[in-house]
Structures are given as structure tokens and as C-alpha cells.
C-alpha positions in Angstrom: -1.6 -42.5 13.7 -3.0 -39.3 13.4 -4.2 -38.4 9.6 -2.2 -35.5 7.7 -3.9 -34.1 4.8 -1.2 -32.4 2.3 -1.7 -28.9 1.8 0.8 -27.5 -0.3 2.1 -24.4 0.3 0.9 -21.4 -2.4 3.6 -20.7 -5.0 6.0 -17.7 -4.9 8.0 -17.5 -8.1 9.1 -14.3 -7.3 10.2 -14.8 -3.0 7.3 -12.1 -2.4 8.0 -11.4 1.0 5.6 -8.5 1.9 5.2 -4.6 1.2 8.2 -2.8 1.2 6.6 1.1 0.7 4.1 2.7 -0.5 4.4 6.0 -2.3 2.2 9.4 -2.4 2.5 12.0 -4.8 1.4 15.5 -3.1 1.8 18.6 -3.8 1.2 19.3 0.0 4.0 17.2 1.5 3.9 19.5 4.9 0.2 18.9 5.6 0.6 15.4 4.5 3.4 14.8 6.4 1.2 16.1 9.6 -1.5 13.4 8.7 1.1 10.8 8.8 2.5 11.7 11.7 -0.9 11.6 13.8 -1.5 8.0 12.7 2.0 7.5 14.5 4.4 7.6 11.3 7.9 9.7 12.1 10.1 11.4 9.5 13.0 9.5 9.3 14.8 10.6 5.9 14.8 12.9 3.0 16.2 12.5 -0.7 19.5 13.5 -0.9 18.4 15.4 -4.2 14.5 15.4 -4.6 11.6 16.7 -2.3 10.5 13.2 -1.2 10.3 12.3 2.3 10.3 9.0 4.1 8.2 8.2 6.7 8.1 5.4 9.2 6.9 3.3 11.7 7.8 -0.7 12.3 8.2 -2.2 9.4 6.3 0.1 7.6 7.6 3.0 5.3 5.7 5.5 3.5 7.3 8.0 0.6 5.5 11.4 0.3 7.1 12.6 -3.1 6.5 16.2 -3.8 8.8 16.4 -6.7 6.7 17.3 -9.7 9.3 16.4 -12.4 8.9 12.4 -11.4 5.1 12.5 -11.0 3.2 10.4 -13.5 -0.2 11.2 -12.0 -2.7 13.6 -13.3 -4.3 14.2 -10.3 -1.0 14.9 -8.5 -0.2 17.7 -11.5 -3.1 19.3 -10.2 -2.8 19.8 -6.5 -4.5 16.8 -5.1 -2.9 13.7 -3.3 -2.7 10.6 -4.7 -1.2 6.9 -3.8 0.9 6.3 -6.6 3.0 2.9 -5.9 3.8 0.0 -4.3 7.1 -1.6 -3.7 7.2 -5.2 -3.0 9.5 -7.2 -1.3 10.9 -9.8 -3.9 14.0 -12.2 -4.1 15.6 -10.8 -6.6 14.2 -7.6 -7.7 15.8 -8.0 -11.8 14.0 -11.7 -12.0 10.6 -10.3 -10.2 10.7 -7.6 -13.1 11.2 -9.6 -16.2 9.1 -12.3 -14.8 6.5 -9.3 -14.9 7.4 -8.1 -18.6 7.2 -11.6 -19.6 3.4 -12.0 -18.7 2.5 -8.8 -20.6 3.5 -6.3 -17.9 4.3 -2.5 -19.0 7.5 -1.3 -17.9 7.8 2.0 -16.5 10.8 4.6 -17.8 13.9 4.6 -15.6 13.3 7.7 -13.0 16.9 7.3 -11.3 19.2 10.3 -11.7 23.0 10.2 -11.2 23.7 8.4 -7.9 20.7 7.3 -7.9 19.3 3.9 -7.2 17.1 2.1 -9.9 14.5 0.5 -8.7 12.4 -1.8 -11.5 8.9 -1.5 -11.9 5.7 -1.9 -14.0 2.5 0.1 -14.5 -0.4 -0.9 -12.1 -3.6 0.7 -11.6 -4.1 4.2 -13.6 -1.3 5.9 -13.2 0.2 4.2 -10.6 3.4 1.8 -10.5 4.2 -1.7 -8.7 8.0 -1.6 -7.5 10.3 -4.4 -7.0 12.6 -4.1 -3.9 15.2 -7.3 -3.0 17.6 -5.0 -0.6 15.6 -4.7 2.3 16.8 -7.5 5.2 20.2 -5.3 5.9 21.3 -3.0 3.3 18.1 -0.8 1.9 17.7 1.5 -0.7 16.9 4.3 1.7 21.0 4.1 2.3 21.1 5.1 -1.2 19.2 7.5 -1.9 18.1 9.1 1.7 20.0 11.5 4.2 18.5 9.1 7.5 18.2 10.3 10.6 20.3 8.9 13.6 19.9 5.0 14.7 18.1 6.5 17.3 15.2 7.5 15.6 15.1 5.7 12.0 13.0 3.0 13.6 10.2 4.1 15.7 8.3 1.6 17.0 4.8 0.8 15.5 1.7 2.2 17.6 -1.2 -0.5 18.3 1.1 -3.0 16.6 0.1 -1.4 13.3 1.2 -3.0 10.1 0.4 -3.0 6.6 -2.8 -4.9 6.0 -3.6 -4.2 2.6 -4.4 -1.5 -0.3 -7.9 -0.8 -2.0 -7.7 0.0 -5.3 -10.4 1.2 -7.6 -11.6 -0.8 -10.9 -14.4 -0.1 -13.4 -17.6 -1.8 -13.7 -17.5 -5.9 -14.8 -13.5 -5.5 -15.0 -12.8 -8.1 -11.8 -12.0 -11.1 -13.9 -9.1 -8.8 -15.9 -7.8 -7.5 -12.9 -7.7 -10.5 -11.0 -6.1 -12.3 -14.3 -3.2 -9.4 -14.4 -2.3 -10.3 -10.3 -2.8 -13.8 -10.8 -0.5 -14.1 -13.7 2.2 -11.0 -13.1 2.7 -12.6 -9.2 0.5 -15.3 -7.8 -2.3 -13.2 -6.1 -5.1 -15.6 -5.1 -9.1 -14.4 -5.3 -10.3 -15.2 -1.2 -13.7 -17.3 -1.8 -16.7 -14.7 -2.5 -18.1 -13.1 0.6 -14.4 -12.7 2.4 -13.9 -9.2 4.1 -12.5 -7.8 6.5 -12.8 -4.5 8.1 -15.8 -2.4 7.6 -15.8 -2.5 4.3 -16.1 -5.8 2.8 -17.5 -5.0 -0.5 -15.6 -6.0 -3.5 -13.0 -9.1 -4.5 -10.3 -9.5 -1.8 -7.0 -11.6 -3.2 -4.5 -12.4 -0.9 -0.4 -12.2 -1.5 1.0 -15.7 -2.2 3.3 -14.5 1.1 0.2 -14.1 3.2 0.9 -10.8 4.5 -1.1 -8.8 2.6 -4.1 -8.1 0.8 -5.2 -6.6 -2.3 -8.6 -5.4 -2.4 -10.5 -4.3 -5.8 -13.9 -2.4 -5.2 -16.2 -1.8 -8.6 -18.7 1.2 -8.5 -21.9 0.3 -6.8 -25.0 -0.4 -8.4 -27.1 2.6 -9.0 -24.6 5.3 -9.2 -23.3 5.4 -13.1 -23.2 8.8 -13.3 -20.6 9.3 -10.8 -17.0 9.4 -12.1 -14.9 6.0 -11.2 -11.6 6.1 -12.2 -9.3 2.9 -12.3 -6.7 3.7 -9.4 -5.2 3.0 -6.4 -7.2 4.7 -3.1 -6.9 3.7 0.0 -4.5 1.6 2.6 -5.4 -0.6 5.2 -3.3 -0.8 8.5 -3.5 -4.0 10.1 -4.0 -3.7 14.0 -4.6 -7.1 16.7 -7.3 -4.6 18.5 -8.9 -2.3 16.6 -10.2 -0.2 19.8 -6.8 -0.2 21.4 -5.6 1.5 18.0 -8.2 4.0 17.8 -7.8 5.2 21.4 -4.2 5.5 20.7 -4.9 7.3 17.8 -7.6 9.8 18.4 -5.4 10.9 21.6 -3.1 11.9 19.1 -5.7 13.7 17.1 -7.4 11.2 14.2 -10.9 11.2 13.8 -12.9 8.0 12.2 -15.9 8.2 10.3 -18.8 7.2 13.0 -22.3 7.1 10.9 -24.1 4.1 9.0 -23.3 2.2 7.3 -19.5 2.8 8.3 -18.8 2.6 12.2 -15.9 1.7 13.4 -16.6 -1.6 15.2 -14.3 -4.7 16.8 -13.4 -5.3 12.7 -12.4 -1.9 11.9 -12.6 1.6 11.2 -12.4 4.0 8.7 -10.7 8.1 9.2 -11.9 11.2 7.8 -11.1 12.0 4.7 -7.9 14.3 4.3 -8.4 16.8 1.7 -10.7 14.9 -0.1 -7.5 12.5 -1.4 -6.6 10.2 1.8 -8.1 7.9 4.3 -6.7 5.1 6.2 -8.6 2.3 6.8 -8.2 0.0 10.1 -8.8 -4.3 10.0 -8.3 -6.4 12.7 -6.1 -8.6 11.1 -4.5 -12.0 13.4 -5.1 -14.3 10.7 -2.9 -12.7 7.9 0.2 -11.4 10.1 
């Protein structure tokens, strides 16, 4: 008889089942919008009473919110773009949240107005906020709080098979060990061994959703550079693509451009886009072991 070792599988206490959206606060939501669009996104609702605009493709959602009264980022207040949350797919989004608070989680103030959908959440990063979302197999909270656009078009396909891969997010130097405590403890995160990347840009501590669909990756300022400013924040996503040249073809016919000088060139594990008014860049992994 064939030997089976027993490998157990990670622990979910709170049914994390993927990312559900990830927010931007702008206070250029048209030229925003266009950058979204090129990397194959489609506008698929808006806020039945604040300038926030959803944008999709797949499974994949994206929020531009250009509504300065529910902004809790500095940068945002002053004209850049920032990413500013996170939604995750939970179980049951009340249980996810206290489960949070419990293990020394900040709760963020209630943003909903009247008719307005609460959804729970937490500080993260900065400024930035960790969402829990449990309506998302059938009824979603877009069917609250969004005007959607026809059947027709509220699901565009995903170009390249992108999907979300993961989200970089700035921490200051020797702070790893607490930031990997706060994911470990708030939701089950798990630190990859040392040496794990993917993409082009493997530096840093990669820890990996108890689901297994995504990543989290945090990056500390390099060596040699403490007299450049390094704020603790969220700044960059990661789309997840099965062929990484397929995707850029795809995409620089519809008019992105990738950073192509050393040390970053886009090769069969990546690539990395210019930089959008200094603020946004999207990072590409080839990513078949994770999805």
C-alpha cells in the first residue's frame, strides 16, 4: 500500500475565501479610471450617492473613491492616489470582525450613510483599512450600494486570465516580526520560508492567505538609503497571470508600458508598469501554483 503522509490543511477561522476589492482614494478618478481601463478593467457601476466608481474584470473588482468626505488618507487630501483597502472574502463578515477586535485589532468608524450598506472593518497599514465582505457568492454589496450596468456588461471577462495575485505593502525598517505577528494573529497569514518570491521583485517577507489565493507581501527600505522617506502603507498590487508574455502583449496593444531596465525587466516571472502619476503601478507574477 502506497504511504500517505498527513498534511493537514492550514486553519481558516474566519472561511477567508479570497480578495473581494481593493479600494483607491484619488482625487483624479477620470485619469485613473483610464489607467484601469488599459490594464483591461471596465466601469461597471457607480455609487448611488458618492463619487466612487467600480471597476471590473473576472472576479476582480476595483473601487476608485473620489469622495473626499470618506477619505482617511493624507496623501489622498492632497491630490495624490493612494490604495487605501482591502476587502476580504470571509464567512461571516460580523464573526471575521470581532474575531479581529478581539486580537487587538482597531476598528474603523462606521462610513455608511442612510441606505447604505455597512461593511466592518479594521485599520491596516497607515491609513489604510482591511474590509470584511460575506455577501459575495449571489447577492453583493455592489446591489446595495451601486447603480450596475446591464448583465451584459457587469462581468467582463478577465484579459490574460488575470487575477488578483497579491498586494505589497510598505513597512519600516526591523518591523517584519510585528507585522507578520498582527496577520498571523488577526487571520492566519503564514510567513513563506525565507528566499520565496515571485515576480520580479522578490525582495521582502511573502506570507501567504490561509485560503491560498493570495499573497501579502511586506518590503522594508533597503540598506543604504535611510535618508529617503518610507512610510508604513499599502503600494502596490500584483495581478496574477498563467503567461506573463501573453499578458503583456495583450496589454501593451492596449497601450501599458512596463519598466524595461536592470534590475527590473520584465521576464517569464513577471513585470512591472510605469509608474502612473508617481502613486500606481501594477505588478505582473506568473502565478499556477497559488490559483
Amino acid at each position: 500500500m502506497k504511504t500517505q503522509e498527513n498534511h493537514p490543511e492550514p486553519s481558516n477561522p474566519l472561511g477567508i475565501d479570497g480578495v473581494e476589492f481593493i479600494e483607491y482614494a484619488t482625487a483624479e478618478p477620470l485619469a485613473l479610471g483610464a489607467v484601469l481601463e488599459t490594464m483591461g478593467f471596465v466601469q461597471v457601476g457607480r455609487h448611488r450617492s458618492r463619487e466612487v466608481v467600480l471597476y471590473r474584470q473576472g472576479d476582480m473588482n476595483v473601487v476608485v473613491n473620489a469622495d473626499a468626505d470618506s477619505w482617511s488618507s493624507t496623501d489622498a487630501e492632497h491630490g495624490a492616489t493612494s490604495l487605501t483597502a482591502i476587502a476580504l472574502r470571509v464567512r461571516n463578515a460580523g464573526e471575521a470582525y470581532q474575531h479581529a477586535l478581539d486580537r487587538g485589532a482597531w476598528a474603523i468608524p462606521t462610513r455608511a450613510g442612510a441606505m447604505e450598506l455597512n461593511i466592518p472593518g479594521v485599520h491596516g497599514a497607515g491609513d489604510s483599512v482591511i474590509y470584511f465582505v460575506e455577501r459575495y457568492p449571489d447577492f453583493s454589496i455592489y446591489d446595495v450600494d451601486f447603480k450596475l450596468a446591464d448583465a451584459a456588461r457587469a462581468h467582463p471577462p478577465a484579459l490574460a486570465g488575470l487575477h488578483f495575485f497579491g498586494v505589497v505593502q510598505a513597512i519600516r525598517r526591523d518591523r517584519s516580526a510585528e507585522w507578520i505577528d498582527f496577520y498571523q494573529q488577526l487571520m492566519n497569514f503564514q510567513p513563506l520560508p525565507s528566499g520565496t518570491g515571485f515576480g520580479i521583485l522578490p525582495r521582502g517577507t511573502m506570507l501567504a492567505s490561509p485560503c491560498g489565493k493570495f499573497c501579502l507581501q511586506l518590503v522594508e527600505p533597503p540598506e543604504g538609503t535611510d535618508d529617503v522617506h518610507w512610510d508604513e502603507e499599502l503600494i502596490r498590487v500584483g495581478f496574477g497571470t498563467p503567461d506573463v508574455a501573453s499578458a503583456m502583449a495583450l496589454l501593451a496593444e492596449r497601450g501599458v508600458t512596463f519598466v524595461d531596465r536592470p534590475p527590473v525587466q520584465p521576464s517569464e516571472k513577471g513585470a512591472l508598469t510605469q509608474m502612473f502619476r508617481g502613486s500606481v503601478n501594477f505588478e505582473l507574477v506568473a502565478s499556477p501554483a497559488l490559483n
